[in-house]
C-alpha positions in Angstrom: -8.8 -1.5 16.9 -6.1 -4.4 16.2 -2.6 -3.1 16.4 -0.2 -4.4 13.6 3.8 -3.7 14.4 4.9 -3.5 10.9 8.0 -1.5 9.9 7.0 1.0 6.9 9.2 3.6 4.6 6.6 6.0 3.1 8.0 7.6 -0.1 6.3 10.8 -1.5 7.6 12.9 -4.7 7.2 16.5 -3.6 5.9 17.2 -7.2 3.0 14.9 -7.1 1.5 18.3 -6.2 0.0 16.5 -2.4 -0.1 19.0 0.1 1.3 18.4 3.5 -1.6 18.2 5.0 -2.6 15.4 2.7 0.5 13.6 3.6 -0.7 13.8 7.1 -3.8 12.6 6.0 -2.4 9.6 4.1 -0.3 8.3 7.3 -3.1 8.7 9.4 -5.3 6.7 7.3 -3.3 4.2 5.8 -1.2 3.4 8.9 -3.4 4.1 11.7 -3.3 0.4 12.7 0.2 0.3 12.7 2.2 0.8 16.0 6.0 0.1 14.4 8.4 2.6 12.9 6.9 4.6 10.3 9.5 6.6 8.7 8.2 9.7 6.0 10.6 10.8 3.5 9.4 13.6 0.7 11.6 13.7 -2.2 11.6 17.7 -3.8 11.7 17.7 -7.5 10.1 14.0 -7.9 6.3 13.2 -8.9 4.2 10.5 -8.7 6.5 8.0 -10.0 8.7 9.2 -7.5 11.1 5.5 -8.3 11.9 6.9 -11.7 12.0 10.3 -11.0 14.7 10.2 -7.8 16.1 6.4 -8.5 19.3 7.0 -7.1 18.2 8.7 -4.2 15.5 6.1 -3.5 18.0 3.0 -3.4 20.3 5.0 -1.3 17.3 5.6 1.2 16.2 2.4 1.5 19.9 0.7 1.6 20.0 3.2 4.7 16.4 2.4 6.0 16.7 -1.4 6.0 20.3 -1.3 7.2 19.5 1.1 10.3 16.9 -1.7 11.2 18.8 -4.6 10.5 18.5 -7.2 13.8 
């Protein structure tokens, strides 16, 4: 397997009604490829749409995400 080292914010709205093991599930999968930071952050109250539901806290988060990683 080709390893691609690709930075990647993974945003999930708790309400979506995915189960943690599905979240596991989803990394795996859809990052397995990827050797770079993968950071996971589950937003309570928020659903699918979890941009809409949780805008505020979404912009904050990746203000802080790109800024931590900022070369």
């Amino acid at each position: 397997m080709k390893f691609v080292h690709q930075l990647a914010l993974l945003v999930i709205g708790l309400a979506a009604g995915l189960a943690a093991a599905d979240i596991w599930e989803e990394v795996e999968h859809g990052y397995a490829d990827n050797d770079g930071d993968t950071t996971i952050v589950a937003v309570p109250g928020a659903g699918h749409f979890v941009q809409q539901d949780a805008a505020e806290l979404i912009t904050e988060t990746m203000r802080w995400w790109l800024l931590a990683r900022k070369n």
